[in-house]
N, C-alpha and C positions, 0 to 999 in steps of 0.2 A: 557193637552195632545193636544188637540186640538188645543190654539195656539200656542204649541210646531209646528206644523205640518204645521200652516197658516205663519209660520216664517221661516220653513225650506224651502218649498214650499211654496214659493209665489204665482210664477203666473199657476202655475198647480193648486194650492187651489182654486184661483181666477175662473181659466176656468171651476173648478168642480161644486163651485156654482152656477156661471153661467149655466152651465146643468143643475141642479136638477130646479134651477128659470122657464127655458124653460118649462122640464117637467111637471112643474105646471101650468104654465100660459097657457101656448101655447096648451096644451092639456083641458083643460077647455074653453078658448075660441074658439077652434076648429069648439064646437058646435052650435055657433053662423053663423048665414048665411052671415052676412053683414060685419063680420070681415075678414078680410086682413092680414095673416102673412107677407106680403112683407111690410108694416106699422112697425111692430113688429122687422122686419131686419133694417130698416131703424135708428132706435133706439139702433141695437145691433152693427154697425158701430160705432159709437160715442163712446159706450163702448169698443170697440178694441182700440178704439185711444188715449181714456183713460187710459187703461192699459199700452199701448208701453210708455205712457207717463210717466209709474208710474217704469217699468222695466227701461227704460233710467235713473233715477234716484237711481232706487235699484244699477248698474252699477256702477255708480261714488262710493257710497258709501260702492263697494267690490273691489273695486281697488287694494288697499291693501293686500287682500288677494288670493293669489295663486287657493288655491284650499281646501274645507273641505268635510271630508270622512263619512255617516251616514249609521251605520248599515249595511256595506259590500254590500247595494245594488243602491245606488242613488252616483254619485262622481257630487257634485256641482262648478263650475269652473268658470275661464271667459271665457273661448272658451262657455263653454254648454252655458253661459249665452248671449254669443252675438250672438249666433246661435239661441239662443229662441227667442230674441227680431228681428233677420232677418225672422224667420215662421211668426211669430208676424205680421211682416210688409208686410209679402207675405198673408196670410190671410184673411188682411183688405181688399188687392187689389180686390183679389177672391172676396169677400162679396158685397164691394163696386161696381165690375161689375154685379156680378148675379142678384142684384135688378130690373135693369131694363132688362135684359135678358129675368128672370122667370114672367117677368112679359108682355112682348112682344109675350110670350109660352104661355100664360095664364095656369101656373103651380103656384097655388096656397097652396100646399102643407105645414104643418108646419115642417112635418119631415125632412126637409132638412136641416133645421137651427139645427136641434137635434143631425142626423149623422154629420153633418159638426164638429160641436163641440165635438164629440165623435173624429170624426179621426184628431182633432188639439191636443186635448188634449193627445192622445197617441204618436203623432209626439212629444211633448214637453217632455215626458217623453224618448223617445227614445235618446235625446240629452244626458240628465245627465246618465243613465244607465250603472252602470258598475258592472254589475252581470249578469249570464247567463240566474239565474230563471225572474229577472226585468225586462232584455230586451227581452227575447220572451215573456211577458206577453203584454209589450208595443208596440211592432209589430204588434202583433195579435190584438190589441184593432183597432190599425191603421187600418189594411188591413181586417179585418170585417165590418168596417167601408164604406171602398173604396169598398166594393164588391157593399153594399146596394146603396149607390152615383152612382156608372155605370149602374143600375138597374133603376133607379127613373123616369127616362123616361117613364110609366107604359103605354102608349099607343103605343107606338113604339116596335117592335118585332126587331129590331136591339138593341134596349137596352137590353130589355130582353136576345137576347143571348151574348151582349158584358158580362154583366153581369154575365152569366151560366157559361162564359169560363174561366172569370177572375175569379171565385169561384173554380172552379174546378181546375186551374191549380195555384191558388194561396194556396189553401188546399195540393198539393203535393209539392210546392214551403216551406210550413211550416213544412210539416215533413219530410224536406229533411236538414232546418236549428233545429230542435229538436233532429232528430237522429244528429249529427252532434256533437249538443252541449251534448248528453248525451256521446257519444266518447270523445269528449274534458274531460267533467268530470272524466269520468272510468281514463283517461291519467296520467289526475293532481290530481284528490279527492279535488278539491276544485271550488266554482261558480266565485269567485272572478277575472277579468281578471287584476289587477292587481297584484293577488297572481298569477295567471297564467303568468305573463310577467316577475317575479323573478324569478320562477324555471324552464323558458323558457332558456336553456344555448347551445344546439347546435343543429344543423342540422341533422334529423332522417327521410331521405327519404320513408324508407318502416316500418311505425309503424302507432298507433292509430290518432297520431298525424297529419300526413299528411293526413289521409282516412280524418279523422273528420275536417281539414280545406277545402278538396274536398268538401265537403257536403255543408258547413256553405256558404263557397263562390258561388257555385254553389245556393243559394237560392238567396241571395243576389245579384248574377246577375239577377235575375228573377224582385227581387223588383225595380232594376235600369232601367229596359227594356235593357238589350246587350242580343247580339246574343251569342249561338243559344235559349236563355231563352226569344224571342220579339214576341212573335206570337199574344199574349193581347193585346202589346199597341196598334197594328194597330185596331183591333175589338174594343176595349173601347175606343178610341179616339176618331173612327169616328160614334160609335154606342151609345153613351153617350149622354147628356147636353152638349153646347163649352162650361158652368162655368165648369160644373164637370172635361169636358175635361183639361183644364186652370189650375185648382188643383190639376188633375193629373200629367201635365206635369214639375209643381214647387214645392209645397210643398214636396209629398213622396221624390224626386230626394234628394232635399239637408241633411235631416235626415239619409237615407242609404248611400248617400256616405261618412258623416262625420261616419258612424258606420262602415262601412268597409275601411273610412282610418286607425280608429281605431285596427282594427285586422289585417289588412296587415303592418301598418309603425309600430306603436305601440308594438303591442304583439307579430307578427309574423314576421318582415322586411324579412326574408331571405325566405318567399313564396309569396313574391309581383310578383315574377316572373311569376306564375300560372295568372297574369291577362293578360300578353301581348296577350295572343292566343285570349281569347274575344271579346279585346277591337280593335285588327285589325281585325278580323273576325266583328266586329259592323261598323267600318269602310266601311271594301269592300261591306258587303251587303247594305248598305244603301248607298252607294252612285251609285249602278247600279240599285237597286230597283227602286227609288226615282224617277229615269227616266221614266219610264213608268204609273205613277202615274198622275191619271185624275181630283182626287177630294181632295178637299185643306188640309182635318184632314190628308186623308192618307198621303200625301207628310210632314205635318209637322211632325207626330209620325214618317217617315223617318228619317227627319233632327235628332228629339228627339235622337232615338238609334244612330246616326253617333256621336253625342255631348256625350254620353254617354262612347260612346270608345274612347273620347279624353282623358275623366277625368279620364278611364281606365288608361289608357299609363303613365300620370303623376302620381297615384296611382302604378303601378307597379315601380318608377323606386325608387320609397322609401328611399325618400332622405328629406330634409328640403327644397330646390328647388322646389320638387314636390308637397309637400302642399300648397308652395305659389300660384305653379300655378293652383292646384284646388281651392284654393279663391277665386282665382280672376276669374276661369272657371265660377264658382257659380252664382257669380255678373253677368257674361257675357250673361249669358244663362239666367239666370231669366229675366233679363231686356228685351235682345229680345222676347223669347215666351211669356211673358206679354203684349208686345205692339202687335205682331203678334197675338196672340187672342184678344187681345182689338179691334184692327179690326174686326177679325171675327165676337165679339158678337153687333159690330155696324151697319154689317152687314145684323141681323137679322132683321126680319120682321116679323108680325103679321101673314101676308101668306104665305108667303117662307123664304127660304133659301137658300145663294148663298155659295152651300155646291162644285161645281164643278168647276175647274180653269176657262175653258172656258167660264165661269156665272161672273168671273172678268173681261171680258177682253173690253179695252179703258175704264178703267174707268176714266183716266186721263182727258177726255172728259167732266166727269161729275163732279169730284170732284179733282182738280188736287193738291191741300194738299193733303188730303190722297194717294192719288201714289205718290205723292214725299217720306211721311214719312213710308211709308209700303218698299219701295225700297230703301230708307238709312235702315230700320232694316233689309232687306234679304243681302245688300252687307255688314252687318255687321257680319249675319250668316255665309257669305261665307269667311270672311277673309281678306276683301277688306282693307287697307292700306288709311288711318290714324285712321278706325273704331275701337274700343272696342275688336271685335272679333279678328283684326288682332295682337293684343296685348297680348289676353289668348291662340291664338294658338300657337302665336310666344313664351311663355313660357312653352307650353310642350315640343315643338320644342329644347326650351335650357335646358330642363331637359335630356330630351332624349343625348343629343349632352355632357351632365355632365356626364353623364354613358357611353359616349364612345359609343353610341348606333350609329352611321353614318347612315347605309345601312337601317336600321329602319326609320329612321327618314326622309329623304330622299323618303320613302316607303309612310310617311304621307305625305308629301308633293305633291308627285303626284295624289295621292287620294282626296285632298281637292280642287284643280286644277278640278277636273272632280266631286265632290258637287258644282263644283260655279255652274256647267252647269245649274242644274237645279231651281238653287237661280235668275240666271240670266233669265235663260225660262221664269220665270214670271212677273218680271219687264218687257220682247218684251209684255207678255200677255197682260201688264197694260195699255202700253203707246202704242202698234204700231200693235193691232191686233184686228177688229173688228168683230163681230160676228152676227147672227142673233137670238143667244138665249141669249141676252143681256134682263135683266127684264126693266119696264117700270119705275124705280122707283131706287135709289139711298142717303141710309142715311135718310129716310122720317125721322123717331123715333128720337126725340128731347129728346137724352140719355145724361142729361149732368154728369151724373158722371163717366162714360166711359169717353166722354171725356176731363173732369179734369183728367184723370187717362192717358189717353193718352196725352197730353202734358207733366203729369208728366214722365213719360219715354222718350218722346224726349227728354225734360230738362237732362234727366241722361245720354242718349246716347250724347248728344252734350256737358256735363261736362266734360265726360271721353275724348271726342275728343279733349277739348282743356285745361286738367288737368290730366293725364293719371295717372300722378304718385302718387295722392292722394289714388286711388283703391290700385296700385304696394304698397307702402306704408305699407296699412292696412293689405295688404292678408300679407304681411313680419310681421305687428307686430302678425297677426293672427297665424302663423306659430310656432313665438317664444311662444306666451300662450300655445299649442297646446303640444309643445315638451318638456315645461316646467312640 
């Protein structure tokens, strides 16, 4: 049975034991004075990279096969599968920064590397899930997970309440997708959303049907951060760890929107419409919010929610176009908010923290690499033409304009025109505004795995820029697995 279980489950077996190892080691050596869990991290790196090594080859050798169905509650795929092995690789990034982060913090803690593995492991299962009972079990692993991570800060009283809000509004965020999915049940009489999408045959605007996908998506906007469900990310962003923050802004994103293209393109197409109102309401407020924004987490969980009602609009128009362009949305966004925290946690210091824009400003003075590559990632955020970003926006853009959407899309268009404002603001901050609460000190922390990590996303930002069509490509064959 067991290795029925290590064979069906590969790399979720893998991450398990990997826990329970934790649990043991890390918990016994705890009580040693002289021992270093960031030592212990350093080692659990090399095993992630181990692993991607071992799923890239599980990959080749399911090529073959489509898709196989176990027990009505796990569907194993090549979408799930190359969507585990991109967590996978988003992960390491995380791991690989926070070492010298939490170690700059002097946050010596072992539980970090514990919950870490706890909410990868439930991400991983949220991929393959396709039963109602599996996937709220594997949400919830996730986001009890993510409460304890916004929390870990234990001396800071901004952690603590980032922490208290995101529990509490993540607790009625879960029983807002439970009731939801026990209405879906009472509907159909079955958990299966596969059996759910056969005797799904037409459109029933005022029934159980429609209340309970109110519900399911209303939580799920909460886990993406869109408006009016964003009140968390600004508090746990800037009230966090920037690793935890970093984590938050990559890993959860890509798991819930692959589950919610699921239920809007998939099971439900004709209530994809139910997303336009969020994801332009995520749009308007973050792009006049953002503007008055003084301190750097805050302004990025802006950008966060504005990128969020992109992937909205292409999810709403529920087409084979619009998964492409969530692909490649995926790609876009990770890559930036990766190098843009990679910055931030380079940042850090031992005594401060250049937690407020004006704490940037001329640093082109001191370090004039990093404001060059911090200012190709923000005109990449904003859309700037021949960037990465100008490419995923330009395909929601053509999804929208597939649906005959014009006056909409045209609607984004001027909206993204007025987020460069403040994509731009900060690049004047960088290169052309000097301050007098400028710190004495710039980059001291010889963090070189940060920046091995930051190179590596320039390398990818500059591959897209002069190969564009390798991403376009993927997210196409990603689309076809997907609908397959």
């Amino acid at each position: 049975m067991l290795l029925f279980l290590f064979s069906e489950f590969f790399l979720e077996s893998l991450i398990f034991l990997f826990l329970l190892f934790e649990l043991c080691f890390l918990a016994y050596l705890s009580s040693y004075f002289l021992y270093n869990p960031l030592t212990f991290l350093s080692k659990v790196i090399y095993l992630f990279l181990l692993l991607l090594f071992l799923i890239l080859l599980s990959i080749f050798n399911s090529l073959e096969i489509s898709s196989f169905y176990k027990n009505g509650a796990f569907l194993h795929s090549l979408t799930a599968l190359v969507t585990q092995v991109y967590i996978l690789v988003v992960a390491s990034f995380v791991l690989i920064a926070s070492r010298s982060y939490l170690f700059n913090r002097n946050f010596f803690s072992y539980e970090y590397l514990v919950i870490f593995s706890l909410a990868l492991l439930g991400a991983e299962f949220i991929c393959t899930s396709s039963n109602i009972s599996s996937i709220f079990l594997s949400i919830e692993l996730q986001s009890l997970s993510c409460y304890v991570l916004a929390s870990m800060h234990w001396s800071s009283e901004y952690s603590t309440e980032a922490g208290i809000k995101y529990f509490i509004l993540g607790s009625f965020s879960s029983t807002l997708l439970l009731f939801g999915f026990s209405l879906l049940y009472f509907s159909f009489g079955t958990f299966s959303f596969d059996n759910i999408q056969a005797l799904n045959f037409d459109f029933k605007p005022f029934s159980l049907q429609t209340l309970s996908l109110l519900f399911i998506i209303s939580s799920l906007l909460f886990k993406v951060g869109s408006v009016p469900f964003h009140s968390w990310v600004l508090d746990v962003y800037d009230g966090s760890f920037t690793s935890i923050a970093f984590f938050f802004a990559t890993l959860p994103k890509i798991v819930f929107f692959l589950f919610m293209a699921k239920v809007t393109v998939l099971t439900f197409s004709y209530y994809s419409i139910l997303l336009y109102f969020p994801a332009f309401l995520s749009i308007f407020v973050a792009s006049f919010a953002a503007l008055w924004q003084k301190r750097i987490k805050r302004l990025i969980s802006f950008s966060a929610i504005s990128h969020a009602g992109f992937i909205l609009i292409a999810l709403a128009t529920s087409n084979f176009f619009s998964i492409k362009a969530v692909v490649f949305y995926w790609f876009f966004y990770i890559i930036t908010a990766t190098g843009f925290f990679l910055l931030l946690l380079l940042s850090t210091n031992k005594k401060t923290y250049l937690k407020y824009i004006i704490s940037w400003a001329y640093i082109a003075k001191r370090n004039v690499f990093i404001a060059i590559v911090i200012s190709l990632i923000l005109f990449s955020m904003s859309g700037i033409p021949p960037l990465i970003g100008f490419y995923s926006k330009l395909l929601v853009f053509v999804s929208l304009v597939i649906e005959k959407q014009i006056f909409l899309s045209m609607f984004i268009v001027s909206f993204s025109c007025l987020a460069s404002f403040y994509y731009i603001r900060l690049v004047k901050v960088f290169f052309f505004i000097a301050s007098s609460r400028q710190p004495n000190y710039w980059l001291q922390t010889s963090s070189r795995d940060v920046e091995l990590l930051l190179i590596t996303t320039l390398f990818s930002i500059s591959f897209t820029l002069l190969q564009p069509n390798t991403f376009l490509n993927f997210s196409a064959l990603f689309s076809i697995f997907f609908f397959s």
